[in-house]
N, C-alpha and C positions, 0 to 999 in steps of 0.2 A: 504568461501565467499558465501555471499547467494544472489542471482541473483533477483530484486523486481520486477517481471513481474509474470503475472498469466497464465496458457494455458485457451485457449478459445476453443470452436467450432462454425465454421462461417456455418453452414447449412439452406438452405432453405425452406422457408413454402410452404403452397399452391400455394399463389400467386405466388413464384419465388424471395420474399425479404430476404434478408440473415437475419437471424437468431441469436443472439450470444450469447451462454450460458455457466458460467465458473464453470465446476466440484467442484474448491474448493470453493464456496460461490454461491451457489442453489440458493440465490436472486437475484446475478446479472443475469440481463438477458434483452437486449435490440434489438435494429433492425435495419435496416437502408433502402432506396430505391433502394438501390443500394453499393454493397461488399466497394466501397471507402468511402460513408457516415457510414454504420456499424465498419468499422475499427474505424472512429472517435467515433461514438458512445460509442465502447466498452471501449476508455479509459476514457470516462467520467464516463461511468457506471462504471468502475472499482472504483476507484476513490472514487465515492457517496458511494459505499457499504464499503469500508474500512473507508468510514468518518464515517459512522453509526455506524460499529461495534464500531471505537473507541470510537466516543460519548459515545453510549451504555452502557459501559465496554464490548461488545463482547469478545469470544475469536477472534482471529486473527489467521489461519492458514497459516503455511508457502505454498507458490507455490510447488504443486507436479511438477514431470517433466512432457512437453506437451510427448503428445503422438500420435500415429499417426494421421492425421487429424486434428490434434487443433495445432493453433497459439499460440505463446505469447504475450502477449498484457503486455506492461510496464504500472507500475503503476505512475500515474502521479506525477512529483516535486514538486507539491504543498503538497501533504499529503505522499511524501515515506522516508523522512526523520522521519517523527513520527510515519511508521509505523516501521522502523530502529528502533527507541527509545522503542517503545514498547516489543519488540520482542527484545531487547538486555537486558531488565530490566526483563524481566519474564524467560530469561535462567540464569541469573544471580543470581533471587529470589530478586529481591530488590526492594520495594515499594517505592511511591513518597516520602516517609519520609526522608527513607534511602536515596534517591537520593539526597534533598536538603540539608541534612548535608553533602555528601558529595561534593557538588558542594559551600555549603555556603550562602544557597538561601531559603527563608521562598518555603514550601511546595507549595504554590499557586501557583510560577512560574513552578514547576514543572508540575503540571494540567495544567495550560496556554501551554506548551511544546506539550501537550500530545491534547489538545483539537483541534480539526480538523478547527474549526471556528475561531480560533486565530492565529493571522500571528506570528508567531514566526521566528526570526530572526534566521539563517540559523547557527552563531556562537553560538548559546547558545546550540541549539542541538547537533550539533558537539563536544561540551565543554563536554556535559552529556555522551555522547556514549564513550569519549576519557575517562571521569570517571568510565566507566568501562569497559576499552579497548578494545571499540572497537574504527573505523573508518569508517565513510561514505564516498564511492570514488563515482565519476559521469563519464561512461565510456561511449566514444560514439563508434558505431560498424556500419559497415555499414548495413545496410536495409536488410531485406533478399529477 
């Protein structure tokens, strides 16, 4: 099971404004007025930077483990189901080709799947991941 949250580290600047910058993606890196706005921040910025790489074709690295000092910050539900897709098609080795034969689906839907600006409905991705076994679960835990 792979846990879609990234560590972060909340530290402050000059000023005294927390800071948030996440080892595995050197881009994100946002701020806030104050540690409750930076918390918000950080999942947005998380977010932005996994919608680019996918745009991009970036690679996508998995979450290393937080370490002392840094937070996890979850990656938001709008984009962690396609980053689920992503990351289940490249350990699997199977291109959109592959995916839409075997899902029964011209190639396009599968880029639609995969495109961070495209709403994709929540069962079509689930359809693709369970094509090649995997499953996306939604667990809530409480806060730490």
């Amino acid at each position: 099971m792979v846990q879609i949250g990234y560590p972060a580290t909340f530290r402050p600047d000059e000023a005294g404004r927390p800071v948030v910058r996440f080892p595995d993606l050197r881009e994100a890196l946002t701020d806030g007025k104050d540690m409750a706005e930076a918390v918000q921040e950080s999942v947005d910025c998380l977010g932005s930077a996994l919608a680019h790489r996918l745009a991009n074709k970036e690679e996508i690295p998995y979450p290393s483990k937080a370490k002392r000092g840094q937070r996890t910050v979850p990656v938001p539900l709008w984009i962690a189901p396609k980053v689920a897709l992503y990351w289940a098609m490249k350990e699997a080795g199977v291109n959109k080709a592959e995916l839409a034969r075997r899902l029964g689906v011209r190639e396009t839907v599968v880029r639609r799947m995969l495109d961070p600006d495209h709403a994709t409905r929540s069962e079509k991705i689930q359809a693709a991941l369970e094509a090649m076994g995997k499953q996306f679960l939604v667990v809530m835990e409480d806060a730490a």
